[in-house]
N, C-alpha and C positions, 0 to 999 in steps of 0.2 A: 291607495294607488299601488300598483301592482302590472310591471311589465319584464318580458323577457329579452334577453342579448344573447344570443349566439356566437359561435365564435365567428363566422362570419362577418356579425355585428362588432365585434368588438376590435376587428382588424381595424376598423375609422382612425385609434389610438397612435396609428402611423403616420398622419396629417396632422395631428397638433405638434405644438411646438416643444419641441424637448427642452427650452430655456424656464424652468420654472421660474424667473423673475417676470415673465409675462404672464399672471396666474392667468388670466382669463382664457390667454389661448394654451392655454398647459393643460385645458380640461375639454372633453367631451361636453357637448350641447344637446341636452334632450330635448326635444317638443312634441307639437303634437302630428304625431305622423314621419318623425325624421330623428336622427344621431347625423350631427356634422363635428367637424374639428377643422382646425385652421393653424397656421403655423405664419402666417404674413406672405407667404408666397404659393403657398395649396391651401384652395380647400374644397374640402370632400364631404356630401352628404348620402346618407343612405338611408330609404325610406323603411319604418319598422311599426311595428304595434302598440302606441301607444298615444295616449290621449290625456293625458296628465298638465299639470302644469312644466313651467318652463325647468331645467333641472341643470346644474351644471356642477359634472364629477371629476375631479384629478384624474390626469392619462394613464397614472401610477397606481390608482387602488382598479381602477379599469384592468388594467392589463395582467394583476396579478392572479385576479379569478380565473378558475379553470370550472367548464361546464359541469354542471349535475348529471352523470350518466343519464339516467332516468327521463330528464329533459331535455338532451344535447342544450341546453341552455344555462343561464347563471336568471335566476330570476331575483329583480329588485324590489321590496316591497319602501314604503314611506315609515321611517320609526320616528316622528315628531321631526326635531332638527337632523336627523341621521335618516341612512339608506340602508336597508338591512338588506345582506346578498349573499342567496342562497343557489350555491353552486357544490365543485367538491367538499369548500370545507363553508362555515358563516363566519361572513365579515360585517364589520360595521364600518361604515365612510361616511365622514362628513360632507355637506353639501358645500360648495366651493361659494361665497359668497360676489357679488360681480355682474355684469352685464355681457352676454357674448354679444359681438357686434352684428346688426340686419343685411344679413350676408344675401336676402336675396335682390337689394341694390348694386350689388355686383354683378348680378349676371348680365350679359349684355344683352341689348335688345334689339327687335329687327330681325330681318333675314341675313345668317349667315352667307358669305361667298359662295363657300361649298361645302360640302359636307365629306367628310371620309371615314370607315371604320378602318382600323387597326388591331390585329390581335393581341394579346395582351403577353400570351407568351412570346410571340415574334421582336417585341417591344424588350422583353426581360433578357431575349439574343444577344437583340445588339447591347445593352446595360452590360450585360457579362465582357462581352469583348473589347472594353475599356477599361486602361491603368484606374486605378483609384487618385488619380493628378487630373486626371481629362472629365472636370466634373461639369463643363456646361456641353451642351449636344444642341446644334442648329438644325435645324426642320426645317423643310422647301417643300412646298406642295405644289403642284403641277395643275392639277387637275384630278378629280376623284375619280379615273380611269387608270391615272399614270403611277407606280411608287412612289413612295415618298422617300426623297435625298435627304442622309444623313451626313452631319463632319462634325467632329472636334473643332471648336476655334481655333485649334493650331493647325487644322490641317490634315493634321499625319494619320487621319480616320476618317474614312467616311463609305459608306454604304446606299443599297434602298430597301426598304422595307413594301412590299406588295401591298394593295389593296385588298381587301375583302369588301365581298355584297355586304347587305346589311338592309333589316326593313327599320326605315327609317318611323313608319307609323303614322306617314301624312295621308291625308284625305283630300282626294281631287274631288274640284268641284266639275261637274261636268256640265258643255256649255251649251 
């Protein structure tokens, strides 16, 4: 078994949980086709190359590899009960023992209301323009024409954030 993480890949390590008393979600979840993490209130998957069995690594030996120039990547090979990962320097990690929970009974099902894309830098704007005290942000969506209204739960903030198009990658049926 043999797959590669880029650092793009290895960003995921930002949605687990930083409580290691919750091992399970302290770790990245390999499978086949995906890297997700969870933290009890995010979670994030991102689709990658691999086909292996199920794998599940500490956020903390995750995040310490830095890529292989050669391969803009950290690649992971299977060394029995360990993960051998060859990036700048060779690590060896053990495999986290544990169940990650079937995250895709989470997702909701049905046709959303509506749909909207948001930038993602537009989004990191408003993040900046908040004390580090003003940690929840409420969202109002209008409609997927109109911005979307931001506030503080106190109040003392609030904004819109523009829409942007976006192909969504539906296919009409035509009648």
């Amino acid at each position: 078994m043999e797959f590669k993480l880029d650092k793009t890949d290895r960003l995921i390590i930002n949605a687990a949980a930083k409580d290691a008393d919750s091992q399970v979600l302290h770790c990245v979840h390999i499978s086949k086709g995906r890297i997700e993490a969870a933290n009890g209130f995010v979670l994030v998957e991102r689709k990658i190359d691999y086909d292996g069995d199920d794998l599940l690594l500490d956020m903390c030996d995750i995040a310490k590899h830095k890529d292989s120039k050669a391969l803009n990547a950290v690649v992971y090979t299977s060394d029995g009960d360990n993960i051998k990962a060859i990036g700048e320097s060779i690590n060896i990690i053990s495999k986290v023992e544990g169940t990650f929970p079937n995250t895709e009974q989470l997702y909701p099902v049905g046709e959303p209301v509506f749909k909207i894309a948001l930038s993602k830098d537009r989004l990191m704007e408003v993040l900046k323009c908040l004390d580090k005290y003003e940690e929840k942000v409420k969202l109002y969506f209008y409609s997927k024409e109109l911005p979307v209204k931001f506030e503080t739960v106190s109040g003392d903030v609030k904004g819109l954030i523009m829409p942007m198009s976006a192909d969504w990658g539906e296919i009409k049926e035509e009648a």
